[in-house]
Residue frames relative to the residue before (quaternion, step in Angstrom):
aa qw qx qy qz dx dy dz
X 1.0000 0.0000 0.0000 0.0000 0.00 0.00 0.00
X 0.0495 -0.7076 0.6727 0.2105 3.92 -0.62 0.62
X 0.2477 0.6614 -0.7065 -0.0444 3.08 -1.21 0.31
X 0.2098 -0.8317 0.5073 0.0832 4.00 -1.54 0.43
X 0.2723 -0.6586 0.6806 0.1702 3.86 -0.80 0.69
X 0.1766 0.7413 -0.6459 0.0457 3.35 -1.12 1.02
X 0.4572 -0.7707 0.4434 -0.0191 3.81 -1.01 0.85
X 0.3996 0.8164 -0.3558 0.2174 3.31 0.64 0.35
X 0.6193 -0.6620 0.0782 0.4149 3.71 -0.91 0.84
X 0.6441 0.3650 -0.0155 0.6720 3.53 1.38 -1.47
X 0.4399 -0.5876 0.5291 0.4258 3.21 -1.69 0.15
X 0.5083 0.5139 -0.6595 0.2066 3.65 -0.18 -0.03
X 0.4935 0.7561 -0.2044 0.3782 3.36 1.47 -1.27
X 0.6644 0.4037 -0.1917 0.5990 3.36 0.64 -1.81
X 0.8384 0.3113 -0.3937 0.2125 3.61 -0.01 -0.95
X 0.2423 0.7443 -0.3769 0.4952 3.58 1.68 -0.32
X 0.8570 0.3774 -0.1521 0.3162 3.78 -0.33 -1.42
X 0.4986 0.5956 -0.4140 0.4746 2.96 1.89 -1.44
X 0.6834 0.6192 -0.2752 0.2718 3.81 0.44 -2.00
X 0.5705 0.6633 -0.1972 0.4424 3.31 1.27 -1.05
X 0.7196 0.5606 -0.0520 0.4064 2.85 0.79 -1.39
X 0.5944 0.5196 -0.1282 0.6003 3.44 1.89 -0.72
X 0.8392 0.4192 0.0180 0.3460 2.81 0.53 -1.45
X 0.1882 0.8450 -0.2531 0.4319 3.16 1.34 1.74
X 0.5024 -0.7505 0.3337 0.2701 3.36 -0.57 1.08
X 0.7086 0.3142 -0.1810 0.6054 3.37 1.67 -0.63
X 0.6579 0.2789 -0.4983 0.4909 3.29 1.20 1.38
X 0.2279 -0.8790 0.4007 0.1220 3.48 -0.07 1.13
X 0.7105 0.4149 -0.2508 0.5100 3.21 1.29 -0.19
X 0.3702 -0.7759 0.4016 0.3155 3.43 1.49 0.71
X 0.2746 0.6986 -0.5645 0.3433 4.43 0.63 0.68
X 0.1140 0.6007 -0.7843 -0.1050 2.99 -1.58 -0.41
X 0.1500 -0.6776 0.6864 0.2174 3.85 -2.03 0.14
X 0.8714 0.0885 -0.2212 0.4288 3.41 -1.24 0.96
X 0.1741 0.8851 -0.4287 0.0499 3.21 1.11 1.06
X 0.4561 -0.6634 0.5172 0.2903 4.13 -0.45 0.37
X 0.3786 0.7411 -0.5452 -0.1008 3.35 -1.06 -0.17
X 0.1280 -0.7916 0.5906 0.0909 3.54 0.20 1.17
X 0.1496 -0.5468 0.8215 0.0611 3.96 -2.19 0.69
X 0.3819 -0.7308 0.5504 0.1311 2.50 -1.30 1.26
X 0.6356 0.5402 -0.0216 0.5511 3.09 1.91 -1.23
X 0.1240 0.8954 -0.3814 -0.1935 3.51 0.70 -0.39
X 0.6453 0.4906 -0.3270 0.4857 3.27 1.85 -0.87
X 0.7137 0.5639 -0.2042 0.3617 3.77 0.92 0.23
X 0.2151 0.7860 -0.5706 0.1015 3.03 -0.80 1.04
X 0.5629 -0.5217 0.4894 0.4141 3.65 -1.11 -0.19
X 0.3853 -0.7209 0.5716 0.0714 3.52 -0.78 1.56
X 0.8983 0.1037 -0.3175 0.2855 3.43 1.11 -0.18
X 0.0163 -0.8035 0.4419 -0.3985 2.69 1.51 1.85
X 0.7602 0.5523 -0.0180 0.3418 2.44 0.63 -2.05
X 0.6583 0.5167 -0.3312 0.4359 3.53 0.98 -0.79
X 0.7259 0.3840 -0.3311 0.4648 3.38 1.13 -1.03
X 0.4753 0.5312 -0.5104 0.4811 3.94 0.71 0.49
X 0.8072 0.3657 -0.2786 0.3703 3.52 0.75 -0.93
X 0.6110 0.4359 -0.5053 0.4258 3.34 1.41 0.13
X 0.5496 0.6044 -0.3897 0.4252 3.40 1.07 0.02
X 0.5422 0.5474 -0.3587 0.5269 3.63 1.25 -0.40
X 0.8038 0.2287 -0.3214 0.4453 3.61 0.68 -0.96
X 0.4953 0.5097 -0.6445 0.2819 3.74 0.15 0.45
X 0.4663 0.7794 -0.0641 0.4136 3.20 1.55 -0.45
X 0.0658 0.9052 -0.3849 -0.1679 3.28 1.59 -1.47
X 0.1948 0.6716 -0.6081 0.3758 2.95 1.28 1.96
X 0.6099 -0.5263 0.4695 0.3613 3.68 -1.33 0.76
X 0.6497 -0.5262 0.4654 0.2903 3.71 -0.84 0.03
X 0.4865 -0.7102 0.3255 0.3911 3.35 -0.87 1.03
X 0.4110 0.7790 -0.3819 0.2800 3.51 1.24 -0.67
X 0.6510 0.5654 -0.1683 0.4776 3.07 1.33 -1.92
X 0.6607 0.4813 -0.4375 0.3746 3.48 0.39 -1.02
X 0.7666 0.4879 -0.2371 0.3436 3.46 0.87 -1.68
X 0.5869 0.5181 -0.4685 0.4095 3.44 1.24 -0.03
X 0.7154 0.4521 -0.4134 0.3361 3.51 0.95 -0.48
X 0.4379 0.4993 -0.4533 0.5945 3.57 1.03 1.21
X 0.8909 0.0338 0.0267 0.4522 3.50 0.45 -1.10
X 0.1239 -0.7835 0.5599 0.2395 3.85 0.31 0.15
X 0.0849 0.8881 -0.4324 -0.1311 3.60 0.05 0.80
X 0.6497 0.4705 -0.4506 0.3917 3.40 0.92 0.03
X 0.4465 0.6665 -0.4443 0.3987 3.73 1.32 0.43
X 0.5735 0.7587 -0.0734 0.3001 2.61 1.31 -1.86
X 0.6469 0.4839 -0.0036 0.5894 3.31 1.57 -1.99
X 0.7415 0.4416 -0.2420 0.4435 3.69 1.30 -0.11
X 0.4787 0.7022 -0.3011 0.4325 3.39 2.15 -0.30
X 0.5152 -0.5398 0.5478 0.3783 3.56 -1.28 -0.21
X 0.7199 -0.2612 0.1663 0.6211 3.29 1.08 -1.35
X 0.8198 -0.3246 0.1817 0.4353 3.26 -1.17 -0.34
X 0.6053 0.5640 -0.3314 0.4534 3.63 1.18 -0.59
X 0.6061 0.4756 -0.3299 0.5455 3.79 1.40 -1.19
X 0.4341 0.7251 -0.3615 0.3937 3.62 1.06 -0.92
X 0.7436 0.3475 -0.0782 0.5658 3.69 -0.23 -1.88
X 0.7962 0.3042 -0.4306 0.2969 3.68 -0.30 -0.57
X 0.4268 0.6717 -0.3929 0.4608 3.58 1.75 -0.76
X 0.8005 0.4366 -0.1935 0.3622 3.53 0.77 -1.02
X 0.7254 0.4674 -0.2338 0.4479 3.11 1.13 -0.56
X 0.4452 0.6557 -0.3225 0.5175 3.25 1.81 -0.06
X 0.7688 0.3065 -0.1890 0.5285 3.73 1.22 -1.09
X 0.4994 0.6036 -0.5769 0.2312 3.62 1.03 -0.23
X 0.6468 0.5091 -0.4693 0.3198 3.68 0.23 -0.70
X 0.6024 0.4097 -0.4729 0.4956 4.12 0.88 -0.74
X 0.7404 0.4585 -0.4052 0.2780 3.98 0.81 -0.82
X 0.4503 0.5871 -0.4942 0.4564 3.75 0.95 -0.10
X 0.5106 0.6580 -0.4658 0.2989 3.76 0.46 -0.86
X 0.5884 0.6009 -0.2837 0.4607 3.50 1.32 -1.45
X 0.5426 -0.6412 0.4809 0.2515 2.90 -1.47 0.83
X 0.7524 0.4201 -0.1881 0.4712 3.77 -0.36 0.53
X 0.6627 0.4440 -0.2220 0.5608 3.33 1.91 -0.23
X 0.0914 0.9559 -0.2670 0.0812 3.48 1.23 0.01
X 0.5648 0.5150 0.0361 0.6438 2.49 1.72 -2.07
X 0.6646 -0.3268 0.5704 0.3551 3.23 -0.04 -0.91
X 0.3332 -0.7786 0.4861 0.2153 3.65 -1.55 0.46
X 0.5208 -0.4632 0.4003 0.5949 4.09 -0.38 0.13
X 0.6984 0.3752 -0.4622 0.3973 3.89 0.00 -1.29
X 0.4923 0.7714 -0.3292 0.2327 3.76 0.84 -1.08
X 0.6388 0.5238 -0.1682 0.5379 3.05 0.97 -1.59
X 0.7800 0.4397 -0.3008 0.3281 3.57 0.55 -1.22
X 0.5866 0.4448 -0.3005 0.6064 3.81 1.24 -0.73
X 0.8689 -0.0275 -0.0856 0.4868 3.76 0.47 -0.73
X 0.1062 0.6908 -0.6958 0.1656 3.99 -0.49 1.08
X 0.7152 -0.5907 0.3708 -0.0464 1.71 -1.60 2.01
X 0.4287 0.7850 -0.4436 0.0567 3.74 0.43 0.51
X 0.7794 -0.6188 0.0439 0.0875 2.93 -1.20 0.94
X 0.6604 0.2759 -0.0578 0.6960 3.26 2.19 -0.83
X 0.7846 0.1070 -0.2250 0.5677 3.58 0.58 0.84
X 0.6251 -0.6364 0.2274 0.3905 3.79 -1.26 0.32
X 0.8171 -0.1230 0.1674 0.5377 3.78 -1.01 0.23
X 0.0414 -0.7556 0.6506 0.0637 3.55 -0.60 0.88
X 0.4189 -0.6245 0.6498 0.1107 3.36 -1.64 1.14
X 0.0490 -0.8177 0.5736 -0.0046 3.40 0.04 1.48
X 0.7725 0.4525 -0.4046 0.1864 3.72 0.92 0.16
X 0.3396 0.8194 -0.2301 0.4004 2.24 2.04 0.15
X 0.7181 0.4808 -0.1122 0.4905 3.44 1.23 -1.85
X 0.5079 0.6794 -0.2661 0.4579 3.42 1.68 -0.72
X 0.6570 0.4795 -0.2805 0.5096 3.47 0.60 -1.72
X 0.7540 0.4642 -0.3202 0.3369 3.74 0.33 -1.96
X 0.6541 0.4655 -0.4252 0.4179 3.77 0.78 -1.03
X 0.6226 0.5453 -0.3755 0.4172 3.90 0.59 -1.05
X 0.6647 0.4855 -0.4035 0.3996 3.64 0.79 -0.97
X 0.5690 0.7094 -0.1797 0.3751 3.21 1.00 -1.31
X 0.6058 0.3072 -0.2317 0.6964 3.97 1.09 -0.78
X 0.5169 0.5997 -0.5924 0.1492 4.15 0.17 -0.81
X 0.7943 0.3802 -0.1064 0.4617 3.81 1.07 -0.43
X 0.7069 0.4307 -0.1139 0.5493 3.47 -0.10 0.83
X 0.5673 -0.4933 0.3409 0.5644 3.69 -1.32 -0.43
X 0.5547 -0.6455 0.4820 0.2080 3.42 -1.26 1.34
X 0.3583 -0.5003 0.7775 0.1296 3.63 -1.27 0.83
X 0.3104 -0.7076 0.6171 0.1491 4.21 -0.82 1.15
X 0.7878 0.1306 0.1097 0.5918 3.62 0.24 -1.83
X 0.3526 0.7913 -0.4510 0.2147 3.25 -0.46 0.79
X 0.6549 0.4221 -0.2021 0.5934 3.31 1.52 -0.88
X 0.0896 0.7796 -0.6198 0.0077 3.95 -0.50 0.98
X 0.0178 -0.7333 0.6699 0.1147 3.75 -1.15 0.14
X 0.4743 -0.6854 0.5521 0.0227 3.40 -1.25 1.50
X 0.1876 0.9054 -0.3441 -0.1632 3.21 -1.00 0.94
X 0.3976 0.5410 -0.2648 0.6922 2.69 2.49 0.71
X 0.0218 -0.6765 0.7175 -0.1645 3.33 -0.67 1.59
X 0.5081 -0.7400 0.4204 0.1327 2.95 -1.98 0.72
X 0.2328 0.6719 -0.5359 0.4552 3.23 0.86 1.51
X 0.7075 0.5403 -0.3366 0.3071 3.67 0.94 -0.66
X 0.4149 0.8044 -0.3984 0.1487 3.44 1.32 0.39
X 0.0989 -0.9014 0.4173 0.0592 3.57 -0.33 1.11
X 0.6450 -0.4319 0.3064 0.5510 3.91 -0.52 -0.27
X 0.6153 0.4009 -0.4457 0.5119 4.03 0.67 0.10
X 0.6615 -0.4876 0.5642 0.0800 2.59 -1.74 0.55
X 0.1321 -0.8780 0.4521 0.0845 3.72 -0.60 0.66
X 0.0338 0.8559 -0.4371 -0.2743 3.79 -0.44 -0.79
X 0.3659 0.6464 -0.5405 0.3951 3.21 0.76 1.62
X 0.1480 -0.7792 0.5853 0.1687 3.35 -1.28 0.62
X 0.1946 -0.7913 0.5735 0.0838 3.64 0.19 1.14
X 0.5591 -0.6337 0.4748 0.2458 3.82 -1.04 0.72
X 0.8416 0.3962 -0.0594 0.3623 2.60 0.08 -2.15
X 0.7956 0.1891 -0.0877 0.5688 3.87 1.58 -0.69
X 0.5109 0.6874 -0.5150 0.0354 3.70 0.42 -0.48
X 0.5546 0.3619 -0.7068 0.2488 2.19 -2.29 0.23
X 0.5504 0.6310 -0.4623 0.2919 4.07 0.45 -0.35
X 0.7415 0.6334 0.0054 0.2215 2.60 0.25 -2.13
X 0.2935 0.9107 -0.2572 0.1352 3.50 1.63 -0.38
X 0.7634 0.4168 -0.3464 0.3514 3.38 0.54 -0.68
X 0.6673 -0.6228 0.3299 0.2408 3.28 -1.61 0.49
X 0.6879 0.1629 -0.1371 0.6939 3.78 2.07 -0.07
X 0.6212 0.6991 -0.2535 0.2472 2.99 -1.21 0.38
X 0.5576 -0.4694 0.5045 0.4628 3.56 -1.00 -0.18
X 0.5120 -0.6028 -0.5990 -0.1253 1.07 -1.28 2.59
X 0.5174 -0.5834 0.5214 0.3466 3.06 -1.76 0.15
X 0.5970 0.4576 -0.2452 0.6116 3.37 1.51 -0.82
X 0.2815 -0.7500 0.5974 0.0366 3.17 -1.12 1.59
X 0.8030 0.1483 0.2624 0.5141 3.44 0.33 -1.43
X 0.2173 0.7037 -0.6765 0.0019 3.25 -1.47 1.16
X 0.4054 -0.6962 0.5872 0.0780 3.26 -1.34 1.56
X 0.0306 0.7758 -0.6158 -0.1341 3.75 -1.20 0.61
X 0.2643 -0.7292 0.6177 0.1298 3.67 -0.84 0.83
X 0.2399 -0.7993 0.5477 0.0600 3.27 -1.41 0.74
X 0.1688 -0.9026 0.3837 0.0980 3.81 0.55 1.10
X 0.6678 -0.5604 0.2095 0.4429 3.47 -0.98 0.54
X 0.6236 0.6030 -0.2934 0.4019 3.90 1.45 -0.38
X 0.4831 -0.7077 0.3454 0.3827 3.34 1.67 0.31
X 0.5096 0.5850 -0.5364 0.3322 3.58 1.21 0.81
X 0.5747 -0.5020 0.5965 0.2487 3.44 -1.61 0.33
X 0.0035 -0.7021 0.7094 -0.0618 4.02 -0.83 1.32
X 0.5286 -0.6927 0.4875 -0.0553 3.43 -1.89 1.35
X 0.4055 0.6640 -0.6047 0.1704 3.53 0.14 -0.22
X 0.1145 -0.5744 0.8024 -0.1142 3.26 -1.86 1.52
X 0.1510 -0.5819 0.7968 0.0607 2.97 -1.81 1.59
X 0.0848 -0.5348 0.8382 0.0655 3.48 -1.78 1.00
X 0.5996 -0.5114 0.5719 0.2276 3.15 -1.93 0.62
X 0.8186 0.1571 0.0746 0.5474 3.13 1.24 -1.41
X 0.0248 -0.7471 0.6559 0.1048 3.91 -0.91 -0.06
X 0.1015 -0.6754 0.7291 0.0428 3.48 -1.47 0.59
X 0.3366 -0.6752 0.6139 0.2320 3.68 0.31 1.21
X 0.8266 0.2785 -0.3411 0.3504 4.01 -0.42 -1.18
X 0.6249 0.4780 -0.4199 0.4525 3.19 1.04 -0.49
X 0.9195 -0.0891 -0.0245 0.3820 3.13 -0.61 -1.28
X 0.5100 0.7568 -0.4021 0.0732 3.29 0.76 -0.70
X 0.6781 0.4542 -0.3232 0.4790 3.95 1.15 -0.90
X 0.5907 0.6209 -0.3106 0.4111 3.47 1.39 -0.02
X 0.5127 0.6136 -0.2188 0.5592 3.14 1.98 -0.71
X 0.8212 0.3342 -0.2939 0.3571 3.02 0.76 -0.89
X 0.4194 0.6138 -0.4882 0.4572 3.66 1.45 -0.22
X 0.7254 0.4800 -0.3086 0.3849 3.87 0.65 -1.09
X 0.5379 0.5886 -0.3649 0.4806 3.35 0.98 -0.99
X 0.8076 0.2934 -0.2945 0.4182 3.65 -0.13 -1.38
X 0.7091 0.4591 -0.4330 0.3146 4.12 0.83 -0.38
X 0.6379 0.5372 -0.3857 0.3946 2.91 1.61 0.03
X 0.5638 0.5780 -0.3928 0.4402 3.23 1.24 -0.48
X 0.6506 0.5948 -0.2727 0.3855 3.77 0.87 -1.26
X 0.5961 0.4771 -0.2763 0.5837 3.64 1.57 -1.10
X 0.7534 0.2996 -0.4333 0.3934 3.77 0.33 -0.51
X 0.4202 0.5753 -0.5035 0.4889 3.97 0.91 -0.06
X 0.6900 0.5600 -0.2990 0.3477 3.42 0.24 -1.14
X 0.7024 0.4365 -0.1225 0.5487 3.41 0.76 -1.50
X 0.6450 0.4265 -0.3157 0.5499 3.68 1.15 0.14
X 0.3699 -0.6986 0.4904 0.3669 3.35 0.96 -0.30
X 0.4403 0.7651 -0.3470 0.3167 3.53 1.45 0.35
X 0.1999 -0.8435 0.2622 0.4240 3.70 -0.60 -0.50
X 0.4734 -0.7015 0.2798 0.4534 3.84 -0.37 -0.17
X 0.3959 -0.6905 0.5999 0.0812 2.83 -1.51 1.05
X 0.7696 -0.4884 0.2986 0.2828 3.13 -1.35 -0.72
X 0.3155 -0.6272 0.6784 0.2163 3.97 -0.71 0.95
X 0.0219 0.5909 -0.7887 0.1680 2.70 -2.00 1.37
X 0.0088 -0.8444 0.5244 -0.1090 3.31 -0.36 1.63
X 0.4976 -0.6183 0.5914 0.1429 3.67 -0.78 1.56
X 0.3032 0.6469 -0.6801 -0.1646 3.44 -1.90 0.31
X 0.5406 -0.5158 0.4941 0.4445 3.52 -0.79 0.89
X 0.7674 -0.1308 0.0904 0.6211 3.56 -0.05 -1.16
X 0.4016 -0.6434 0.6503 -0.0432 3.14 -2.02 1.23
X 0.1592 0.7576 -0.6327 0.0186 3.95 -0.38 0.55
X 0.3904 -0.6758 0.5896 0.2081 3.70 -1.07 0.89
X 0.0219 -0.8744 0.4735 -0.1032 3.64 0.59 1.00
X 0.6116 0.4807 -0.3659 0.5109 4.20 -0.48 0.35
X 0.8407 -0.3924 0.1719 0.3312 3.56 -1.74 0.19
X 0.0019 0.8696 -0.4611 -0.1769 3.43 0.96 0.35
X 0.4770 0.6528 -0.4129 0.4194 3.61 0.93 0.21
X 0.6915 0.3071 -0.1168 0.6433 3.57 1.34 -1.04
X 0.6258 0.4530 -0.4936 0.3994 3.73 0.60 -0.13
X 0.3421 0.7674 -0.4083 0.3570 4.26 1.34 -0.91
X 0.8443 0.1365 -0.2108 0.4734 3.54 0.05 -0.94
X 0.5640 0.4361 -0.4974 0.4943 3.86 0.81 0.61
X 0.7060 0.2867 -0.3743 0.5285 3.62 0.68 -0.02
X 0.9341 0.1728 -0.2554 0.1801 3.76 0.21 -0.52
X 0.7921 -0.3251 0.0603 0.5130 3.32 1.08 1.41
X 0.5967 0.5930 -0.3023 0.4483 3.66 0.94 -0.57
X 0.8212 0.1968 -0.3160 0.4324 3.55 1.25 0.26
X 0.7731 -0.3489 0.2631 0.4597 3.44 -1.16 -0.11
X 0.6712 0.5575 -0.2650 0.4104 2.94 1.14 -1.63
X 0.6180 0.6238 -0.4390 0.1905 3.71 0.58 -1.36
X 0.4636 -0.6919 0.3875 0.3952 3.55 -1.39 -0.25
C-alpha cells in the first residue's frame, strides 16, 4: 500500500508535495490510500500558480478552479450576506436553479451544508448549527470536538453498488464515482481559541479537483472562525484513495523544480 502524510504551509505547497508524493517511480499507477495532507495556511496560495493549473485545466475543458472552490464555499455570495443565516437561505433559494447545471445534479458540497438531506425532520442547516455551537464554547471551558458537518446522506442511493460504510448516513452514498467524494467534515476547537479542519473524501483527483477543494475547504473554514469570533487554524484533508490524474507530462515541471512555478 503507498500512502503519505505531508505538512506544508499554503496549499499550492501542500498540493505540490501531495503530487510528489504520487508521482513515483515505485508507484506506477501514481494512487495512494489514506493519504494525509495537512495546510498550515489554508487561506493561501500562489495566484500565479494557480493560473498555470487553470490554463492547464482549460485545454482540458475542466471548469475553473474558482468553480470547484465555490462548490464548497460560495464566497462572493457569502461577501454579500448579513450573516450566516442571510447566507444559507440566499442559497437555498438558488440551489434548485443550481442543480440544473451540469455536474450539480446531485446536489452541491456547500448545499449539503445549509440544506442535508436528513432523514426524520426537514433539511437541516448544518452551518448554521456549526458556527452557533463553536461561538457558544469561544468563552470559557472549550468543548474540543463537538462541531461535525455531514456530507453523505442517505438519499444518494443509486443502482451501483458501493463499499463504504459511512456512520453518520449510510446506505446513500453508494456509488462507485461521483458526487460525493467528500463525505464528512470535522472541526476541532483548541485551547488558543483557533478553529481546526479535517475533511475525509473517499476519493481525490489531485488534477481535477483536489487544489480546488482545498481553496473551498480553507474559505470555508476561515468564514466559520470568523462568524465565531474564533480564529483559523489549520485544514487537514484525508483521502482513502488518491490518484494523480491529468497531463502528467505538463504537470512534471510544476512539481519537480524545472519550473518557475515549482516549490
Amino acid at each position: 500500500m503507498h500512502t503519505f502524510t505531508v505538512a506544508e504551509r499554503d496549499v499550492t505547497h501542500a498540493w505540490i508535495a501531495a503530487c510528489k508524493k504520487l508521482d513515483r517511480k515505485d508507484n506506477p499507477d501514481r494512487t495512494g490510500l489514506h493519504t494525509v495532507v495537512r495546510i498550515a495556511d489554508p487561506l493561501s496560495d500562489d495566484p500565479v500558480f494557480r493560473a498555470e493549473l487553470d490554463r492547464l485545466r482549460t485545454a482540458r475543458r475542466l471548469e475553473p478552479l474558482e468553480t470547484v472552490a465555490n462548490t464548497l464555499f460560495p464566497a462572493a455570495l457569502a461577501a454579500q450576506c448579513a450573516d450566516p443565516g442571510d447566507l444559507s437561505e440566499r442559497y437555498r433559494r438558488m440551489y434548485p436553479v443550481l442543480k440544473r447545471y451540469p455536474g450539480n445534479r446531485r446536489g452541491t458540497y456547500f448545499g449539503r451544508l445549509v440544506s442535508y438531506p436528513a432523514a426524520l425532520k426537514a433539511n437541516v442547516d448544518q452551518l448554521g448549527t456549526v458556527i452557533a455551537r463553536l461561538r457558544s464554547q469561544a468563552t470559557g471551558t472549550k468543548m474540543a470536538a463537538a462541531y461535525e458537518v455531514d456530507i453523505a446522506a442517505a438519499a444518494d442511493e443509486t443502482e451501483e453498488t458501493g463499499s463504504e460504510l459511512l456512520v453518520h448516513a449510510a446506505g446513500k452514498d453508494n456509488s462507485y464515482r461521483g458526487f460525493p467524494c467528500l463525505s464528512h467534515i470535522s472541526f476541532q476547537l483548541d485551547r488558543n481559541s483557533r478553529v481546526h479542519a479535517a475533511a475525509l473524501y473517499r476519493s481525490h483527483y489531485m488534477f481535477e479537483r483536489a487544489y480546488g477543494n482545498y481553496l473551498g475547504l480553507g474559505r470555508l473554514l476561515a468564514y466559520i472562525a470568523q462568524q465565531a469570533e474564533l480564529a483559523c487554524g489549520t485544514l487537514t484533508v484525508v483521502a482513502g484513495h488518491a490518484r494523480l490524474d491529468g497531463p502528467i507530462t505538463q504537470l512534471r515541471p510544476l512539481l519537480t523544480g524545472t519550473s518557475r512555478f515549482a516549490a
